[in-house]
NUKOL-588892 format. One record per residue: residue number from 1; residue in one letter; x, z, y of N, C-alpha, C in turn. Coordinates in pm, 1 decimal. Layout:
N
NODE num residuo   n_east     n_up  n_north  ca_east    ca_up ca_north   c_east     c_up  c_north
NODE NUM       A        X        Z        Y        X        Z        Y        X        Z        Y
...
// end
This chain:
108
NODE num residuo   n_east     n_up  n_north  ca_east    ca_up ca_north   c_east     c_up  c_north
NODE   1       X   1172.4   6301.7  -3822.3   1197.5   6441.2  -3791.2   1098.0   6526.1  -3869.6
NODE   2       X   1176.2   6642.9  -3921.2   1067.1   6728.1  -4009.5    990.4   6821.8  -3908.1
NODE   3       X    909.7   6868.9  -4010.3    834.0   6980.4  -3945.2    893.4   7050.8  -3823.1
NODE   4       X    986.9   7125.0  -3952.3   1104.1   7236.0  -3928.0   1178.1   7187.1  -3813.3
NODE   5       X   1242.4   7032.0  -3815.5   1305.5   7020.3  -3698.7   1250.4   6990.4  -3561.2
NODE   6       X   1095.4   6977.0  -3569.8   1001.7   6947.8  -3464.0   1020.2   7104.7  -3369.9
NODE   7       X    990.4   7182.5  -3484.7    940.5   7356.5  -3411.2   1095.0   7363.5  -3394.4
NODE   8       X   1212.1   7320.1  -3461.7   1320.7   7416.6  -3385.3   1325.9   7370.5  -3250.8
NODE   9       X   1247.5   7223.8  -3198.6   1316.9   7143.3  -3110.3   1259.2   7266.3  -3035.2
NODE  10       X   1119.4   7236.0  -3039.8   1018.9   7305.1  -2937.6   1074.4   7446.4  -2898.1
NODE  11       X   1101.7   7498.5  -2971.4   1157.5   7689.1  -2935.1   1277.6   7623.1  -2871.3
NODE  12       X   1402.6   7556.3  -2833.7   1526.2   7528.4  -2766.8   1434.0   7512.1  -2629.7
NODE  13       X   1317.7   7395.0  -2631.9   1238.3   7380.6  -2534.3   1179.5   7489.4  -2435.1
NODE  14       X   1130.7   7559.1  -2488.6   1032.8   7663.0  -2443.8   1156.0   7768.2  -2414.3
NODE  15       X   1288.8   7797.5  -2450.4   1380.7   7864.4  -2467.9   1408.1   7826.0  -2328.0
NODE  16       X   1498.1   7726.2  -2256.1   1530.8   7672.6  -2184.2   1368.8   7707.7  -2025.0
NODE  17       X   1300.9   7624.7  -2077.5   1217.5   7652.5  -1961.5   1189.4   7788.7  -1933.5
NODE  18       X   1177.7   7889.8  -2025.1   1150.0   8038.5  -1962.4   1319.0   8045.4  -1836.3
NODE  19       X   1433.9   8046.8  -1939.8   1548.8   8036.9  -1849.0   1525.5   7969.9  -1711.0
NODE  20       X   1483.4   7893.8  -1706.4   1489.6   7823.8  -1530.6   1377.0   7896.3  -1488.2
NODE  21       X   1274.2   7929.5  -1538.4   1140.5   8048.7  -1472.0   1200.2   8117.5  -1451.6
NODE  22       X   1291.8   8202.5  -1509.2   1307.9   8310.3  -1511.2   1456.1   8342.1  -1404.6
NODE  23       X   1528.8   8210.4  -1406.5   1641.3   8258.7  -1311.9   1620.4   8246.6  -1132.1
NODE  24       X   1492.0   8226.2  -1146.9   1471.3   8229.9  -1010.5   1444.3   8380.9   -982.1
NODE  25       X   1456.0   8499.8   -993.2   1468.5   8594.5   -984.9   1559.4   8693.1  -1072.3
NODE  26       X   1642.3   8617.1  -1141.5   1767.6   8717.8  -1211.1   1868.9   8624.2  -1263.3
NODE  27       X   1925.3   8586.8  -1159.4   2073.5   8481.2  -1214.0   2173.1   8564.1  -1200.4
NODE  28       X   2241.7   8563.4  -1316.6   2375.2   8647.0  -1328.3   2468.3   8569.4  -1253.3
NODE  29       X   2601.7   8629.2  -1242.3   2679.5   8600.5  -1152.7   2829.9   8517.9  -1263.5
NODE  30       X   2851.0   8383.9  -1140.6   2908.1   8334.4  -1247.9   3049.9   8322.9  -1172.3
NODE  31       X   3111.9   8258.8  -1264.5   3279.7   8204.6  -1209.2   3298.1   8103.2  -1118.0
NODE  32       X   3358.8   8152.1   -995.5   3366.3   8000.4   -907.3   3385.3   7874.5   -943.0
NODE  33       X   3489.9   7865.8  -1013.9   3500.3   7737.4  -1117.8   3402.9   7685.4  -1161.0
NODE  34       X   3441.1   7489.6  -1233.0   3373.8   7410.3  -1306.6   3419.3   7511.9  -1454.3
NODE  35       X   3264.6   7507.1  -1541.0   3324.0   7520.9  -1683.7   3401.0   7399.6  -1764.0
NODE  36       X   3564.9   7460.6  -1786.9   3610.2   7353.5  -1863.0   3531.6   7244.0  -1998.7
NODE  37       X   3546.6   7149.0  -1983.8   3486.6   7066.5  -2109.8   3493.3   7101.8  -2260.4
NODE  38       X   3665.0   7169.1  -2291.5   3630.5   7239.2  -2404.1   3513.9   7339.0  -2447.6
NODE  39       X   3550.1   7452.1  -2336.9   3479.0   7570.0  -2325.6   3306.2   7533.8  -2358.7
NODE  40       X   3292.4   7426.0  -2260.9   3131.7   7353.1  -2298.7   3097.9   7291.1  -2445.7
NODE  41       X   3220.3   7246.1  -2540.4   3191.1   7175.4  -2629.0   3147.2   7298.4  -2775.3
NODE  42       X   3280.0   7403.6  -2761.4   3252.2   7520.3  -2809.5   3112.6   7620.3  -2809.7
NODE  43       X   3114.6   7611.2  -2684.5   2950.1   7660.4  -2669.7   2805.6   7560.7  -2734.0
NODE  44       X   2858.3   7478.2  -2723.5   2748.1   7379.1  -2808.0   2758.9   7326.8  -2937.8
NODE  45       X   2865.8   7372.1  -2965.5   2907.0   7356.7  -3090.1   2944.7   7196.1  -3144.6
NODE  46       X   3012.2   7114.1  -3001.2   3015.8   6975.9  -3002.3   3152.5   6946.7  -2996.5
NODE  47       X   3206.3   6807.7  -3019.3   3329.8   6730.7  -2994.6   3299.0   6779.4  -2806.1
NODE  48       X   3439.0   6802.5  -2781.6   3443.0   6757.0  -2624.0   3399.0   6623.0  -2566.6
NODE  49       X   3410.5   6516.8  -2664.2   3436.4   6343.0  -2626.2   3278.0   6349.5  -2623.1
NODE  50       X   3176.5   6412.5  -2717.0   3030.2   6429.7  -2692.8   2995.7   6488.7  -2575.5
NODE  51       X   3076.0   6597.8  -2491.0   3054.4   6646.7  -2368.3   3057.5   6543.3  -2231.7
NODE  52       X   3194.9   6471.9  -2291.6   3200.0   6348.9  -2192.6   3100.9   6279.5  -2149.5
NODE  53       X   3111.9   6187.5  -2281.3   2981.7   6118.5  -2224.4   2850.3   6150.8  -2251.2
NODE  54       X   2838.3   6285.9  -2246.9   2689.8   6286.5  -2203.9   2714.9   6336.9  -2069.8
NODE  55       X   2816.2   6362.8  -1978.5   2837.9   6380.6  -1861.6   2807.1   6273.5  -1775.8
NODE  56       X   2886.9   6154.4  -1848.0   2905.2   6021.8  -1777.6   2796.1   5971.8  -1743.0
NODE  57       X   2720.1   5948.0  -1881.0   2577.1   5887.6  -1941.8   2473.7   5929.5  -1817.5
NODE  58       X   2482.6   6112.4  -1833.9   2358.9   6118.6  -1734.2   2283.1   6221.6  -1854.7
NODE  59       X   2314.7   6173.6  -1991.1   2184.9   6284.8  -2062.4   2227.2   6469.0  -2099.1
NODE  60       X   2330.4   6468.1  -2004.9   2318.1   6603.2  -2016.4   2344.6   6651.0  -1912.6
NODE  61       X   2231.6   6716.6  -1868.3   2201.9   6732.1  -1724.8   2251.4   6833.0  -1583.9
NODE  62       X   2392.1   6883.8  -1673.2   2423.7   7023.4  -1613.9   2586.2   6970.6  -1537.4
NODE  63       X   2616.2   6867.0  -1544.3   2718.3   6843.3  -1459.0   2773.4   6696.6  -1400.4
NODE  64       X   2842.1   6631.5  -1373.8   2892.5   6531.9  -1318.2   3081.6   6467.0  -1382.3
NODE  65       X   3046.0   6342.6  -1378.3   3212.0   6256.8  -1416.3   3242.7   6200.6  -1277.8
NODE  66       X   3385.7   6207.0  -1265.7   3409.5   6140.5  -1146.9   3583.9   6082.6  -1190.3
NODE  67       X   3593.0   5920.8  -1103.4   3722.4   5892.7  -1124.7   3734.9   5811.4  -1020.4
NODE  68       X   3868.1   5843.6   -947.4   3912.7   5815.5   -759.3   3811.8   5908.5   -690.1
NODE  69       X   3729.8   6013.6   -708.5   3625.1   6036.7   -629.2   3509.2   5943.6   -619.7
NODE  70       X   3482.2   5907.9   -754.8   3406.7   5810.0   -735.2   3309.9   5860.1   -821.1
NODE  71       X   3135.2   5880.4   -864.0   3061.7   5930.2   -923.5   3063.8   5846.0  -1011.9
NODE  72       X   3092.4   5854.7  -1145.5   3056.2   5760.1  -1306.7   2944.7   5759.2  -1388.5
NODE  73       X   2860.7   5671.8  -1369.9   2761.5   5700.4  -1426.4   2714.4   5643.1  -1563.0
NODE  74       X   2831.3   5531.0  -1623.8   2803.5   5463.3  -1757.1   2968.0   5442.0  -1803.1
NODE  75       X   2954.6   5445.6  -1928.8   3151.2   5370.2  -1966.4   3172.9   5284.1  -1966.2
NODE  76       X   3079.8   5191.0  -1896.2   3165.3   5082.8  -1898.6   3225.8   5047.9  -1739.9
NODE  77       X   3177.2   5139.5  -1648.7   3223.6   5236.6  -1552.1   3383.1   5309.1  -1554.0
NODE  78       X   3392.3   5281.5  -1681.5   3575.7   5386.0  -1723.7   3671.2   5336.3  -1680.9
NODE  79       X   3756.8   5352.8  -1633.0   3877.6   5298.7  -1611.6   3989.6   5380.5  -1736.0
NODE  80       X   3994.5   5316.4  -1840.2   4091.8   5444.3  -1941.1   4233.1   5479.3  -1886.2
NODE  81       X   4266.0   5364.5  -1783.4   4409.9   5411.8  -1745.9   4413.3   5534.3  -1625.6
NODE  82       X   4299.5   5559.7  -1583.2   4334.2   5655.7  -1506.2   4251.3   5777.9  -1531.5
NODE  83       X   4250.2   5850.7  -1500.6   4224.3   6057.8  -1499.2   4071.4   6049.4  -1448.2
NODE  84       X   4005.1   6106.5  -1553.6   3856.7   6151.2  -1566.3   3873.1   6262.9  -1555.0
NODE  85       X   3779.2   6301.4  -1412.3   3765.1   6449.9  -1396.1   3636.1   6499.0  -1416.4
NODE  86       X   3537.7   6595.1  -1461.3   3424.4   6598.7  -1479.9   3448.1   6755.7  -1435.7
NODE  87       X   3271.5   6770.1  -1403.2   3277.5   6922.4  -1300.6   3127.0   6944.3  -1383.9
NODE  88       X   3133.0   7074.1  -1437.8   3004.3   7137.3  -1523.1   2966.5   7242.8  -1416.6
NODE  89       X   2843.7   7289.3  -1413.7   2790.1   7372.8  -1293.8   2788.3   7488.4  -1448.4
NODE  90       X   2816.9   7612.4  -1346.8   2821.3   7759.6  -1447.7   2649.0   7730.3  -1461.4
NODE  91       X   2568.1   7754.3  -1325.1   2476.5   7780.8  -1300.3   2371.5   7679.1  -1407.9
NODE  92       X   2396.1   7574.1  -1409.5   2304.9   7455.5  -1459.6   2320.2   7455.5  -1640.9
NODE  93       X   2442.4   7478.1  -1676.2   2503.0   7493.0  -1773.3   2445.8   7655.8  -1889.6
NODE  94       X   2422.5   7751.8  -1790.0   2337.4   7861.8  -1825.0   2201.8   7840.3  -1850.5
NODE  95       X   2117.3   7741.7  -1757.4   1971.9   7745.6  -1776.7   1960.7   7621.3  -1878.8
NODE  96       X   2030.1   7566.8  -1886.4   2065.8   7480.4  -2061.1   2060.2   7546.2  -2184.4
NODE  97       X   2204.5   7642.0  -2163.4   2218.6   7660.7  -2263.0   2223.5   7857.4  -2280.7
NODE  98       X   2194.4   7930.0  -2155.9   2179.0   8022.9  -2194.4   2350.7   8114.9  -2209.9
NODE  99       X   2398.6   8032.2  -2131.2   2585.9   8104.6  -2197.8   2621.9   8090.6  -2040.6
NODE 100       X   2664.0   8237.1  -2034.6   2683.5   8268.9  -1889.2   2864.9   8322.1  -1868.6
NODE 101       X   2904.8   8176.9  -1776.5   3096.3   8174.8  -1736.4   3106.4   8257.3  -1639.5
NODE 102       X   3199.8   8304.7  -1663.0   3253.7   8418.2  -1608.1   3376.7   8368.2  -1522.8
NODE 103       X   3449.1   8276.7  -1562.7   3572.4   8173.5  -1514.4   3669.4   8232.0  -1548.7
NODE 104       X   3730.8   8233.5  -1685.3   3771.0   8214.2  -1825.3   3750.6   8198.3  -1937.4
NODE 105       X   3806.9   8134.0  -1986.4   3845.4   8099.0  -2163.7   3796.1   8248.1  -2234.5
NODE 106       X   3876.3   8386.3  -2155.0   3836.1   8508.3  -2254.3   3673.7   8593.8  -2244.2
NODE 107       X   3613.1   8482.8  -2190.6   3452.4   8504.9  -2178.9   3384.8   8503.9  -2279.9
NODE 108       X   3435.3   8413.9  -2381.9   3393.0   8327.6  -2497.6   3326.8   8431.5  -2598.8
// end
């Protein structure tokens, strides 16, 4: 890792932690809804299938996978024949990444 990509890490870092300082006294108001997985991948500028499993995985820390009602916590955990539902918190998803749902697509 370069210099350059050390200090960008650190400012995302320091970016993020003021956000959770700081939303303990000014959290905007979000959409009842889970943020859809697209909507999350767009905002991060990722494949959705990267949203997945870092849902599944555990390393991205702003929401949950579930299949039968069952919490997923690795793929090999998957069942491919049946329906992966995953639930992103507006709230958790903001002090990440700073992008505040409204609960629509025309938020964007």
């Amino acid at each position: 890792m370069t210099e350059v990509d050390e200090m960008k890490s650190g400012n995302m870092q320091t970016e993020r932690i003021f956000r959770m300082l700081s939303s303990a006294s000014r959290v905007p108001e979000f959409g009842e809804k889970s943020i859809p997985v697209a909507v999350a991948a767009k905002v991060m500028g990722r494949e959705a299938t990267w949203i997945q499993a870092g849902l599944i995985s555990g390393w991205l820390p702003f929401g949950i996978a579930t299949q039968d009602k069952k919490k997923i916590t690795s793929l090999e955990q998957v069942n491919r024949r049946k329906r992966m539902n995953y639930y992103i918190s507006p709230k958790l998803f903001w002090e990440f990444t700073g992008y505040v749902w409204k609960g629509s697509d025309e938020d964007e």
